[in-house]
C-alpha positions as CSV (number, residue, x, y, z in Angstrom):
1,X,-56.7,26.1,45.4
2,X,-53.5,28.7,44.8
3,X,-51.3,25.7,45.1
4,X,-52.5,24.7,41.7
5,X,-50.5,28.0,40.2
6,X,-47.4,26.2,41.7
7,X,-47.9,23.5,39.4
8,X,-47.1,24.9,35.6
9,X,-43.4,26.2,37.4
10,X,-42.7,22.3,38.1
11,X,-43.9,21.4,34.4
12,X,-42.1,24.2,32.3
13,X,-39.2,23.2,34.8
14,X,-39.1,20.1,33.6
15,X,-39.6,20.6,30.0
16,X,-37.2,23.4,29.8
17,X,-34.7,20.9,32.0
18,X,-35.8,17.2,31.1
19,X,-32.8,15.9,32.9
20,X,-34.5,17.4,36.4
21,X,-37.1,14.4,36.0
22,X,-34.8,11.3,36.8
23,X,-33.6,13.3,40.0
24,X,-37.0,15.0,41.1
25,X,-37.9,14.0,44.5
26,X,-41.6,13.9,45.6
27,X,-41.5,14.5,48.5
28,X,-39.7,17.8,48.0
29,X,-43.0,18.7,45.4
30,X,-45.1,17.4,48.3
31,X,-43.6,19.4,51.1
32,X,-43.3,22.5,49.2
33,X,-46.9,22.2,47.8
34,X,-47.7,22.5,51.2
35,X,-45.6,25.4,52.1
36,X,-46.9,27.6,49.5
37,X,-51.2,26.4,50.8
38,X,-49.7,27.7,54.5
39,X,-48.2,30.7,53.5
40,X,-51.4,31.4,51.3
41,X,-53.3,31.2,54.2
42,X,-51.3,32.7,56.5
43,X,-51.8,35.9,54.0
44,X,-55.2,35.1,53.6
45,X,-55.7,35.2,57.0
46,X,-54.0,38.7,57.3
47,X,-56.4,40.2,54.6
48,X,-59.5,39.4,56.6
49,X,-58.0,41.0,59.4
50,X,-57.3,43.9,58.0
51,X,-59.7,44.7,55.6
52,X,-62.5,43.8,58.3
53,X,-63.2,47.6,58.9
54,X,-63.7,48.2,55.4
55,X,-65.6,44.7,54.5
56,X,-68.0,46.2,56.9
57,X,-68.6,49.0,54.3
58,X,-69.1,46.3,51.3
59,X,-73.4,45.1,51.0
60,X,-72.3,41.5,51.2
61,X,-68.7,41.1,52.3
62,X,-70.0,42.7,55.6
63,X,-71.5,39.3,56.5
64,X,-68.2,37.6,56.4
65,X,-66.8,36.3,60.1
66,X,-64.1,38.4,61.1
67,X,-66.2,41.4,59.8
68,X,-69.4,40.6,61.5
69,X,-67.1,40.3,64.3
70,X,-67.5,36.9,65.2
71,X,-63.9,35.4,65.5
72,X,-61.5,36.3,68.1
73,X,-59.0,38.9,66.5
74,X,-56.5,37.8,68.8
75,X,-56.5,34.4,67.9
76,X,-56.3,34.9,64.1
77,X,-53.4,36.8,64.6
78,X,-51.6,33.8,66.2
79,X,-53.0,31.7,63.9
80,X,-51.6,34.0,61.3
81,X,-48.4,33.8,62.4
82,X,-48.2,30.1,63.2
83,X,-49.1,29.5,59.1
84,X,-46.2,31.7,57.9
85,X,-44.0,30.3,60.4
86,X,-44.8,26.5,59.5
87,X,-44.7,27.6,55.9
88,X,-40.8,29.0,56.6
89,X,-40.0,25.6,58.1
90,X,-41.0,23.5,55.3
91,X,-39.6,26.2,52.7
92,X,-36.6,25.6,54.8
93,X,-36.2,21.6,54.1
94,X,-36.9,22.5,50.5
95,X,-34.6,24.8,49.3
96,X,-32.8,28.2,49.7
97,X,-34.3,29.5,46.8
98,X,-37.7,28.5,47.3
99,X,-37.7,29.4,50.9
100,X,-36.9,33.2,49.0
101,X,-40.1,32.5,46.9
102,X,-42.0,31.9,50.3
103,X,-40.9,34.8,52.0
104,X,-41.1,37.5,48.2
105,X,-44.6,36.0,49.0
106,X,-44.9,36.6,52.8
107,X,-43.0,40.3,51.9
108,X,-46.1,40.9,48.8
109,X,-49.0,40.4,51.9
110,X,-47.5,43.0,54.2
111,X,-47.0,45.1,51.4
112,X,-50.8,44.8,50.1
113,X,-52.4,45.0,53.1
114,X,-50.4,46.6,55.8
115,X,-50.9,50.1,56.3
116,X,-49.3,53.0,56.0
117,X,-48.4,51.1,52.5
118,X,-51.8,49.2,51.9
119,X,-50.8,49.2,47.9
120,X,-54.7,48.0,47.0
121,X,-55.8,51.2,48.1
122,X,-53.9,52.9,45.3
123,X,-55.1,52.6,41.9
124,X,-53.1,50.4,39.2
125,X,-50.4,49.9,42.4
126,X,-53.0,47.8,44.0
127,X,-53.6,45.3,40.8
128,X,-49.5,45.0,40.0
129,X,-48.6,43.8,43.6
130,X,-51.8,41.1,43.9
131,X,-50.8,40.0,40.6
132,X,-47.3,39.3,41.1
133,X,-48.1,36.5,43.4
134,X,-48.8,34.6,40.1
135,X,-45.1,34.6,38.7
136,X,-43.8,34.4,42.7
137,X,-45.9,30.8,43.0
138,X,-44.8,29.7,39.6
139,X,-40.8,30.1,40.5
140,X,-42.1,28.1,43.7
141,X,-42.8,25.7,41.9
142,X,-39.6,25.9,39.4
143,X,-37.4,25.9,41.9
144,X,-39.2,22.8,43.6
145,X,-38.0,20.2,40.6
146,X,-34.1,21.1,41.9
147,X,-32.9,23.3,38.4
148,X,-30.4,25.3,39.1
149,X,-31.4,26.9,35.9
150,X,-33.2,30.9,36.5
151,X,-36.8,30.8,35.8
152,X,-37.1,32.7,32.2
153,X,-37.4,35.8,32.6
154,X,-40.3,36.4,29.6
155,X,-42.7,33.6,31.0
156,X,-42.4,35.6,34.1
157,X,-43.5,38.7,33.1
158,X,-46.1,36.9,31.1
159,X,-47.3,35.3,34.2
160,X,-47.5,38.8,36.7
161,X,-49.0,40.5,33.5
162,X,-52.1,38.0,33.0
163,X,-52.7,38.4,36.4
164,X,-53.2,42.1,36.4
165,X,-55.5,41.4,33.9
166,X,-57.4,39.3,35.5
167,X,-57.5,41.5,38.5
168,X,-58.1,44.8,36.5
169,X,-60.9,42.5,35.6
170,X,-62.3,41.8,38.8
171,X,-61.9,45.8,39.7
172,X,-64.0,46.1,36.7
173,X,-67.0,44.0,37.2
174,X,-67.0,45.7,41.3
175,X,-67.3,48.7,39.5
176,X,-70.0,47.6,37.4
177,X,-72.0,46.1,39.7
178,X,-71.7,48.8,42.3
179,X,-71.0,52.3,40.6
180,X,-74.3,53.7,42.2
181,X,-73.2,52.8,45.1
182,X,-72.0,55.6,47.8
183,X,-69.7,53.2,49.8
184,X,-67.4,51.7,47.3
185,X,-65.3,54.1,47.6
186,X,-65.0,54.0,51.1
187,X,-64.7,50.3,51.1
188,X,-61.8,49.9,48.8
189,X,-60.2,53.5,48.6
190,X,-58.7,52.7,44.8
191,X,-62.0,53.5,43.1
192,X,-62.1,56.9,43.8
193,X,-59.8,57.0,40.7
194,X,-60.9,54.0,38.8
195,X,-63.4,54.2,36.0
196,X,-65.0,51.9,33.8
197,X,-62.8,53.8,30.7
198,X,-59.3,53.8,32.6
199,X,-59.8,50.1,34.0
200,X,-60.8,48.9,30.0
201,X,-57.9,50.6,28.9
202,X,-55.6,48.9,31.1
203,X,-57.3,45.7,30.6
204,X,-56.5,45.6,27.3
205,X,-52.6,46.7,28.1
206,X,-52.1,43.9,30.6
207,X,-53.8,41.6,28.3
208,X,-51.4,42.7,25.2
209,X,-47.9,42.5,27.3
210,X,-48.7,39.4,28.7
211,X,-49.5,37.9,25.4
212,X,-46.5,39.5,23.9
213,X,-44.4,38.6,26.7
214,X,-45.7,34.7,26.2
215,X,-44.7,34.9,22.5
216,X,-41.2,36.1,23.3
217,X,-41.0,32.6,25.7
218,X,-42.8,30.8,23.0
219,X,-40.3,31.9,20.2
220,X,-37.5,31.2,22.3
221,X,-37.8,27.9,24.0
222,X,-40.8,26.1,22.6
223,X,-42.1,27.0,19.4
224,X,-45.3,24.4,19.2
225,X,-47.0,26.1,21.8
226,X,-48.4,28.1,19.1
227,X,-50.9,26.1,18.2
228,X,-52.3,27.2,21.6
229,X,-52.7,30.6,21.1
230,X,-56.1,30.1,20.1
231,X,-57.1,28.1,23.0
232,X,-55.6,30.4,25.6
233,X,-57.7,33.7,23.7
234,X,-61.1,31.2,23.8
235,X,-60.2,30.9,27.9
236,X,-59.2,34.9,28.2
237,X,-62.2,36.2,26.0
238,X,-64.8,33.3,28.3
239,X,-63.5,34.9,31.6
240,X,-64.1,38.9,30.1
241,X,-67.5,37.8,29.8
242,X,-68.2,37.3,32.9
243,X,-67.5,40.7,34.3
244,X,-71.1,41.5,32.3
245,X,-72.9,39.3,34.5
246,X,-74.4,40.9,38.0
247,X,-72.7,39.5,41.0
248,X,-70.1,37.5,38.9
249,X,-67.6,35.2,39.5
250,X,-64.9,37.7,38.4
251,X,-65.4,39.1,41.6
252,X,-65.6,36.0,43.7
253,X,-63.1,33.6,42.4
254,X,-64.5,30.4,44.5
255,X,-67.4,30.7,41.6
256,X,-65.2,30.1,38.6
257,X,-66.0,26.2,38.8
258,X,-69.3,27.2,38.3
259,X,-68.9,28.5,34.5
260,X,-68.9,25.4,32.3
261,X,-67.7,27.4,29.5
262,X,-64.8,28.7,31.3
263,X,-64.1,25.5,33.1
264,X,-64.0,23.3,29.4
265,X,-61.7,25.7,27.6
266,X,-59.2,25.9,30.8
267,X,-59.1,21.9,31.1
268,X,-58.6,21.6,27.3
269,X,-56.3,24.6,27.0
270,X,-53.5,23.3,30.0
271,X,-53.8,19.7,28.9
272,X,-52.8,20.8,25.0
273,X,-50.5,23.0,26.5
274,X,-49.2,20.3,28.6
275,X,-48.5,17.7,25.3
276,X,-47.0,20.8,23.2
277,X,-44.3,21.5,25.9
278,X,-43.0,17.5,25.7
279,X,-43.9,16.8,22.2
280,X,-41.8,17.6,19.0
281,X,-43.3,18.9,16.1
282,X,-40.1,19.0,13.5
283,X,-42.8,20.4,10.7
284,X,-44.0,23.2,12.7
285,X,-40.6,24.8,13.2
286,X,-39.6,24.3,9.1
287,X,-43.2,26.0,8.8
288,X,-41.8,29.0,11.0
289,X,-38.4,29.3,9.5
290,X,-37.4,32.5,8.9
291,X,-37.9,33.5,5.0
292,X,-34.3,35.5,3.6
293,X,-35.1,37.8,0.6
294,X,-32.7,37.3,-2.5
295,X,-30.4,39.5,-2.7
296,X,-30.4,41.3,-6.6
């Protein structure tokens, strides 16, 4: 499913680039598609390892396989390695820069999970390096429609600061849901400085900069995405509501297709996204010229 963040890099690519589209090879989406899945699971694969000792501490994630001890250890590690390894092949055939993408991604597992650095152990530190897979996966896919143009720089900050909030998020709702417990802390050292006060504070200043950061790309390349803003509020107020509810999917992403209201503002927010990056709207930017004061 984390391929599917690959996909907006090839779109804006394209809208920011039009010419890309009569050279874009398929194959080349299709292989590097695949490359990003491998090396997704080759990280994945590393976090169960790794956090086995401490899923062990957790009421239900102490059920999972590698933590109930029920897959071979040394096996996973191979298999580990044989994913990031077949991802580096196909990244290879791709693309210099996109094989950089795959290994900024390989180099953001280590440093989230691998001790002595383990940065989801340390408060705020643990949220800004999981979220900054999200603008790593979208210059994946940029880089996969053969632009030598850089990814903008505003859209990615945009992109790693919506992820911290919805990862801050996610902290929030564990707290929530187990703040009488004894062992959370044990389980996930970061929430021995985490409260529900620090975690909505920073909620709402990941939410802000990434907003701000999105107008800034908005303003400067494609002024009628504008009329999205409300759309993409409707899907970023739906998915804050779900932190309220016990056991939510905020904490267990694989039950976000499970929230119809979530699920019908996302599809109708990235398909009016998608029209207002290729279609012109001439009246919408006379509407947004600049007024100049008279000068007396």
């Amino acid at each position: 499913m984390k391929i599917l963040f690959v996909l907006p890099g090839i779109v804006v690519a394209l809208s920011v680039d039009p010419a890309q589209l009569e050279s874009l090879r398929w194959w080349r989406v299709l292989v590097g598609l695949a490359a990003v899945g491998l090396m997704a699971s080759s990280n994945y694969v590393l976090n169960e390892l790794l956090d086995a000792p401490f899923d062990r501490l957790h009421p239900l994630k102490k059920h999972r396989p590698v933590a109930a001890g029920l897959v071979s250890r040394p096996l996973a590690w191979i298999e580990c390695l044989l994913l990031g390894l077949a991802s580096a092949a196909l990244g290879a055939v791709v693309s210099a820069e996109f094989l950089a993408c795959l290994a900024l991604l390989w180099a953001a597992g280590l440093l989230y999970n691998v001790p002595p650095l383990r940065a989801k152990d340390y408060p705020v530190i643990d949220v800004l390096v999981e979220a900054v897979n999200n603008p790593l996966r979208f210059a994946a896919g940029w880089y996969l429609t053969g632009t030598q143009a850089l990814p903008i720089t505003s859209l990615l900050v945009s992109l790693w600061m919506g992820g911290c909030y919805l990862m801050a998020l996610k902290r929030y709702a564990e707290l929530r849901d187990h703040r009488s417990s004894l062992c959370l802390s044990s389980y996930r050292p970061c929430f021995r400085r985490y409260t529900e006060a620090n975690l909505l504070v920073s909620i709402t200043f990941y939410a802000a900069l990434a907003m701000l950061s999105f107008g800034a790309f908005m303003g400067r390349y494609r002024l009628e995405l504008v009329l999205a803003f409300p759309l993409i509020a409707l899907c970023m107020a739906a998915y804050f509501a779900l932190v309220f509810k016990p056991d939510s999917a905020a904490q267990h992403p694989e039950g976000l297709l499970r929230e119809p209201v979530l699920m019908l503002a996302t599809v109708v927010c990235a398909l009016t996204m998608l029209a207002l990056l290729f279609v012109d709207l001439p009246w919408l930017h006379q509407a947004f010229h600049p007024t100049i004061p008279r000068r007396h």
